[in-house]
C-alpha positions in Angstrom: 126.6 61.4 49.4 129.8 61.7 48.6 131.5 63.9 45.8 133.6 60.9 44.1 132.0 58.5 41.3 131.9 55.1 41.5 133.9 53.0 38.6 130.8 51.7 36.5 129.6 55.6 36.7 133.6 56.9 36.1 133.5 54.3 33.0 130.3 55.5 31.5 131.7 59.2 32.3 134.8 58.5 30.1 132.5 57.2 27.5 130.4 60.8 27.6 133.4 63.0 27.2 134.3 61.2 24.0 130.4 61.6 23.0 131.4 63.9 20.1 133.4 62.6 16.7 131.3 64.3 13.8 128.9 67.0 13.0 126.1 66.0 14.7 125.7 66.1 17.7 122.6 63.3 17.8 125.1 60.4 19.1 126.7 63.1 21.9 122.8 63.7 23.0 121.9 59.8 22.9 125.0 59.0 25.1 124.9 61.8 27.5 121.5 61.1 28.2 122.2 57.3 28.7 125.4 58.9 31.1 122.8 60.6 33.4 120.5 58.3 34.2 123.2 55.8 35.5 125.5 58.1 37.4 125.4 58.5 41.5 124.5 62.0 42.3 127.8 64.2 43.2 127.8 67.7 45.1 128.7 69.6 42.1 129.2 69.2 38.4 133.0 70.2 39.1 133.3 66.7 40.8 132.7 65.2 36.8 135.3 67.5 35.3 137.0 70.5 35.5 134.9 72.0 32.7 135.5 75.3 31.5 132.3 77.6 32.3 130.6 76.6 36.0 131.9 77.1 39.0 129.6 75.2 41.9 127.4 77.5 43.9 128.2 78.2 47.0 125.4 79.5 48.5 127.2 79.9 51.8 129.6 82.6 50.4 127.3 84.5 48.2 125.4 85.0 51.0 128.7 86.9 52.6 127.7 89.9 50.4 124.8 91.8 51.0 123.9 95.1 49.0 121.0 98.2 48.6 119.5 97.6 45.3 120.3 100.2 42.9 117.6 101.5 41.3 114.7 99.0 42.3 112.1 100.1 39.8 114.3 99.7 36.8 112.4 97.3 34.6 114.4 94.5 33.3 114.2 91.4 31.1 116.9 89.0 31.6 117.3 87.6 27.7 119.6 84.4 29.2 119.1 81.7 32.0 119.2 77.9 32.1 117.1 75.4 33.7 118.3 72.0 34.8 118.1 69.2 37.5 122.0 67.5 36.8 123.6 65.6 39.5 123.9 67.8 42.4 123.2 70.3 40.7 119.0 71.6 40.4 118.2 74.8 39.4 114.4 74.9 38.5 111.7 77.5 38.6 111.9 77.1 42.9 115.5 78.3 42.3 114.9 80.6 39.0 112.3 82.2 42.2 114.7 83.1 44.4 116.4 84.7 42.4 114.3 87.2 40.2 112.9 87.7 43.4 116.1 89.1 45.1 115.3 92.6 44.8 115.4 93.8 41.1 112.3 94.6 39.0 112.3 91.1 36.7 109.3 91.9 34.1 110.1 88.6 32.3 113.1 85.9 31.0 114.0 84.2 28.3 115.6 80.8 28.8 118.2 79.2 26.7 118.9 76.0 25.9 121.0 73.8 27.9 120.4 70.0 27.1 117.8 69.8 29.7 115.2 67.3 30.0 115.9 65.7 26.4 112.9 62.8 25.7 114.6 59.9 26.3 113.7 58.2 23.3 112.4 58.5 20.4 114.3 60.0 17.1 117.4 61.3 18.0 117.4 64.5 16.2 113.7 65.1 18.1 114.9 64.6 21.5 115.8 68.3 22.2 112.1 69.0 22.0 111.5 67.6 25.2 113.7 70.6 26.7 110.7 72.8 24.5 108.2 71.0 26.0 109.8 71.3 29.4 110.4 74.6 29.6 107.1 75.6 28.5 105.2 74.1 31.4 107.5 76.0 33.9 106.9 79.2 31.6 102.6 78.2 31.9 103.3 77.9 35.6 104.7 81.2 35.7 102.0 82.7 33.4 99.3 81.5 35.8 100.5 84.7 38.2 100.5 82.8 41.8 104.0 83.2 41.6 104.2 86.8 41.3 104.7 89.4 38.7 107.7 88.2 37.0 107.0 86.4 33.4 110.0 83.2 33.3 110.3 81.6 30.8 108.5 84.0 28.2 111.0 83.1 25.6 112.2 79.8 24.8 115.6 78.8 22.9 115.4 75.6 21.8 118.1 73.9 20.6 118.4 71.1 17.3 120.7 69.7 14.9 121.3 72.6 11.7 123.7 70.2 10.4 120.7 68.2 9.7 120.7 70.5 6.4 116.8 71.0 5.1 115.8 68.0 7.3 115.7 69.8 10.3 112.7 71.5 9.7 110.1 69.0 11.0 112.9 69.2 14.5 111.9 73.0 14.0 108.2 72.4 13.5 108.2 70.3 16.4 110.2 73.0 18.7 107.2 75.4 17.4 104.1 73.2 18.6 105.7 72.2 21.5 106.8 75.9 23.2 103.0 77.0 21.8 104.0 81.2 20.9 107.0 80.8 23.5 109.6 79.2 20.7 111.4 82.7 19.4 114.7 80.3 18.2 117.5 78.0 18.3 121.2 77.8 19.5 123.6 75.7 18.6 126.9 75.8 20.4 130.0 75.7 18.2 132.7 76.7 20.4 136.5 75.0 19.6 139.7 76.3 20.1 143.1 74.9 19.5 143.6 74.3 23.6 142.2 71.3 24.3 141.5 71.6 27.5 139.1 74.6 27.0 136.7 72.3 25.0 134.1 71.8 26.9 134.3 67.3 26.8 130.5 66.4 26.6 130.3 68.5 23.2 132.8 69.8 21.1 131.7 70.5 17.5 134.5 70.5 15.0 136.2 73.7 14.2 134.8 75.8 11.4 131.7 74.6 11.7 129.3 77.9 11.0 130.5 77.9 7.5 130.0 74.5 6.5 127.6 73.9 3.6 125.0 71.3 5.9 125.2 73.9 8.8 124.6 76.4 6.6 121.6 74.7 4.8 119.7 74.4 8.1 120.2 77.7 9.5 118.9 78.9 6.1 115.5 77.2 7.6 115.3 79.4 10.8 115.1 82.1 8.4 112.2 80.8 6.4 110.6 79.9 9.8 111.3 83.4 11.2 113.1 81.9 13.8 116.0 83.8 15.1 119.6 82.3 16.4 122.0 82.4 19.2 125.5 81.7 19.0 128.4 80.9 21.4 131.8 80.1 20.6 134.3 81.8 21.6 136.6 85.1 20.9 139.0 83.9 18.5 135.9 82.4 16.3 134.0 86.0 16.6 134.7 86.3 12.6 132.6 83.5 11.6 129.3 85.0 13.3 130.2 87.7 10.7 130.7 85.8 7.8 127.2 83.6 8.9 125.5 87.1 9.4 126.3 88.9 5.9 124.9 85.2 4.4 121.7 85.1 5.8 121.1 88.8 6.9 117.4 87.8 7.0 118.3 85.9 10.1 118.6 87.7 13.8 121.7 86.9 15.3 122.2 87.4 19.4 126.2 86.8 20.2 126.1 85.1 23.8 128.6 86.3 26.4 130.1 88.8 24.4 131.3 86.4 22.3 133.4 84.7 25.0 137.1 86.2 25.5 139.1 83.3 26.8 141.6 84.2 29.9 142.2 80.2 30.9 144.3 77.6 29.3 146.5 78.5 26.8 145.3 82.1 27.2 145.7 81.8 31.1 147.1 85.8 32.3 146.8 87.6 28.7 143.9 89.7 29.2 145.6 92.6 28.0 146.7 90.5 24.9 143.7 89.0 24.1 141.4 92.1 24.6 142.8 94.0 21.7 142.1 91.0 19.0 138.3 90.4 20.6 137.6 94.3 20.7 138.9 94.3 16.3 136.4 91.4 15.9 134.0 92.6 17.8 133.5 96.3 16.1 133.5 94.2 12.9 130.6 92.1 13.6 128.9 95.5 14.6 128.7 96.7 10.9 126.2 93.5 10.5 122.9 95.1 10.9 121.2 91.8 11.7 123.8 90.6 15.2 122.8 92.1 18.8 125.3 91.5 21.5 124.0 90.3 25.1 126.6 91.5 27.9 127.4 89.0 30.6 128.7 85.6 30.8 131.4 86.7 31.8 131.7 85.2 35.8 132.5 81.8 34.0 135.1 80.1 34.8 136.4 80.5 30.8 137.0 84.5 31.6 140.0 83.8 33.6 138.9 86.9 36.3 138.8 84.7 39.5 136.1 85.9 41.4 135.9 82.6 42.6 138.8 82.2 43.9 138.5 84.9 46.4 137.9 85.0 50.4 134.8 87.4 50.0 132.1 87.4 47.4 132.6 90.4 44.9 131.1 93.6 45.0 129.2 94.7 42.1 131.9 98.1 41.9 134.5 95.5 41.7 132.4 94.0 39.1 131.6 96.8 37.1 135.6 97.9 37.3 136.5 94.8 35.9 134.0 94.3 33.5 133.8 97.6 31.6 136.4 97.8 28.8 134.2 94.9 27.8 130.8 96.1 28.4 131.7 99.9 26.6 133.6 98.2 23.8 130.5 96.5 22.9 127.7 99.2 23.3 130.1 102.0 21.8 130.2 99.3 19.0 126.4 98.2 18.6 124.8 100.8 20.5 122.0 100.3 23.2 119.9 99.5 20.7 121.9 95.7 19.6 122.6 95.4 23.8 121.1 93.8 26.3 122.5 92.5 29.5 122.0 89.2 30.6 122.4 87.1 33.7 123.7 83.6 32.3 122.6 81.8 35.7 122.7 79.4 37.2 126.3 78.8 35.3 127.3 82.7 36.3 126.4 82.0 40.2 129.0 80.1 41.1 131.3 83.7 40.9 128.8 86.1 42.2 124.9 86.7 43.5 122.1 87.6 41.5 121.4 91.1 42.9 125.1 92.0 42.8 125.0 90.9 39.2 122.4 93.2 38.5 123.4 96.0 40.6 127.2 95.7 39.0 125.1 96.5 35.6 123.4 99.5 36.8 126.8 100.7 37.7 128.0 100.0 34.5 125.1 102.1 32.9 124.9 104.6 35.2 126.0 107.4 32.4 123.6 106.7 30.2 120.1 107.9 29.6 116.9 106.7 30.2 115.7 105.6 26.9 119.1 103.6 26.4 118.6 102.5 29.5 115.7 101.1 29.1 117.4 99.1 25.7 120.2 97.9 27.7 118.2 96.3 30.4 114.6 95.3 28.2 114.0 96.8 25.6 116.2 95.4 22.9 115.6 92.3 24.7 112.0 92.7 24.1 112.4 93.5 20.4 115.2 90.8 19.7 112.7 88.0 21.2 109.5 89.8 20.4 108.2 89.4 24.0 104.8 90.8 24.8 105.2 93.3 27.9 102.2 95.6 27.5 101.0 94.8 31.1 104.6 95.1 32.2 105.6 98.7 31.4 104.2 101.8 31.1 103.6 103.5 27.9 105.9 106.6 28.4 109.1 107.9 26.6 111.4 105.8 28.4 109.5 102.7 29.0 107.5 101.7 26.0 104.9 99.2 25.5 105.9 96.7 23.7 104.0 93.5 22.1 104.5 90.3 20.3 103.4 92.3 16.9 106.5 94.5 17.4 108.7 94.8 14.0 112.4 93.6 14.9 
């Protein structure tokens, strides 16, 4: 099949890109939703738009670089993944496989919302629960153990509408039932910047939006619930986790992608003047007791560091070279403790391979010791999503068992 759209599908994909206009995002999910089931499948999601996080996969030139696994028996929990059949574009638990089976010792994984099998009616505000619903099959299929060691899914990060105010706790009851004791919390995406063209079209929330009273109202729920909360926006909107975070200090906060340092658009070439601003806001939101970082994302297209773009596939010292002002800045800042690393595939593949990912990590933590390694790579993951890995690790100084019952 060919990579262009037809007009009827081009026509409804003009009407998805202008899905958001207000605060909720129940009309955006209705639309999109209506969008997908009447599009012709494309090779990639690039073919829709040129949005500004995936790259497509190409498997092809991954699979030009090939490297030893550092350190093989490292445990790890990887705290970020996404799940998804798009056009062209399928990346389910055959796929999620491959990968946590590349080499590195995957204990367990927490996926993150991504819009994913919505229910395709029903109340608007209730169809994110299918995603909950979903995702916890995959994670009983994984549970069953005939398809290996690795526990996918153990975590689930569900997404609904928090400027639903107090009404989106029956949304949040439902996300509860439905993921069983997988459900650990909620993100909502509220990343906006001046540049137009980094928004991503399908969903762009209004600027501001994490301090606004009906926003504010519903994430006071996830609290009561004991639910915790992930955000993305990006760099220049670092402050506002902050502000959110001294409010509602009850509240666990995990910052996705190290809080996502632009280098396209209007920020196209200023890596070295945007870095100083991201690394002021990001030793602020440190001092809030209740924020954990996770270190990764960073391989989107939104970082501006063109793996991508080159002949060869990168090496995970190349990696690890380019990545570590940011990596440092945040563990110096929130200590091994509030870090974990995290994989952010499928959207990270398109710049790099799932063992180089890893092994580019390990490089980047190779100075430090065991006990903080074992923070970087599962246990403040573990702790932040209260995942039960008594059968995973061994109960010694450096790998700890830890269970559901664990105090955050």
């Amino acid at each position: 099949m060919s990579g262009e759209l037809n007009n009827d599908a081009r026509a409804e994909h003009r009407q998805a890109v202008r899905c958001v206009s207000s605060y909720s995002v129940g009309d955006a999910l209705s639309r999109c939703t209506a969008w997908r089931q009447t599009a012709v499948p494309i090779v990639s999601t690039s073919a829709l738009s040129r949005n500004p996080y995936s790259f497509p996969v190409r498997q092809d030139w991954l699979d030009r670089r090939k490297e030893p696994i550092l350190e093989p028996d490292l445990p790890i929990v990887d705290p970020h993944h996404h799940l998804w059949d798009r056009p062209g574009w399928r990346y389910l638990l055959d796929e999620l496989l491959a990968d946590t089976n590349s080499g590195h010792n995957i204990l367990a994984t927490v996926f993150v919302q991504a819009f994913a099998m919505m229910r395709a009616g029903g109340p608007v505000e209730m169809r994110p629960v299918g995603e909950t619903e979903f995702v916890n099959g995959i994670a009983a299929m994984s549970a069953s153990g005939i398809y290996g060691k690795t526990r996918h899914c153990a975590g689930i990060v569900g997404h609904a509408d928090l400027t639903l105010g107090s009404r989106v706790e029956p949304v949040l009851a439902a996300h509860i039932r439905a993921g069983g004791d997988r459900l650990r919390g909620i993100r909502y995406s509220t990343v906006w910047d001046a540049d137009p063209s980094i928004r991503y079209p399908a969903y762009s929330p209004p600027p501001g939006l994490l301090g606004d009273r009906r926003f504010r109202e519903g994430f006071a729920v996830l609290g009561r619930l004991g639910l915790s909360f992930d955000a993305w926006l990006y760099h220049p909107q670092i402050d506002e986790v902050g502000d959110l975070a001294r409010a509602f200090p009850q509240v666990k906060v995990a910052l996705d992608h190290v809080g996502g340092p632009i280098g396209i658009g209007a920020y196209a070439g200023k890596h070295s003047e945007v870095f100083p601003g991201w690394a002021v806001s990001i030793k602020a939101l440190a001092a809030c007791p209740n924020v954990y970082v996770k270190l990764g994302g960073l391989g989107m297209r939104l970082g501006g560091f063109g793996f991508y773009e080159h002949p060869e596939p990168p090496s995970s010292e190349t990696l690890a070279s380019t990545w570590r002002p940011y990596i440092e800045t945040c563990i110096n800042a929130f200590s091994p403790k509030r870090c974990m690393f995290e994989s952010n595939f499928p959207v990270d593949k398109g710049s790099y391979s799932y063992p180089v990912f890893w092994n580019a990590c390990k490089l980047l933590a190779k100075g430090a010791s065991d006990s903080e390694k074992a923070d970087l790579f599962w246990g403040t993951a573990a702790r932040f999503y209260r995942l039960d890995l008594s059968d995973r690790c061994r109960s010694d100084g450096a790998r700890p068992s830890i269970s559901l019952t664990t105090p955050m």
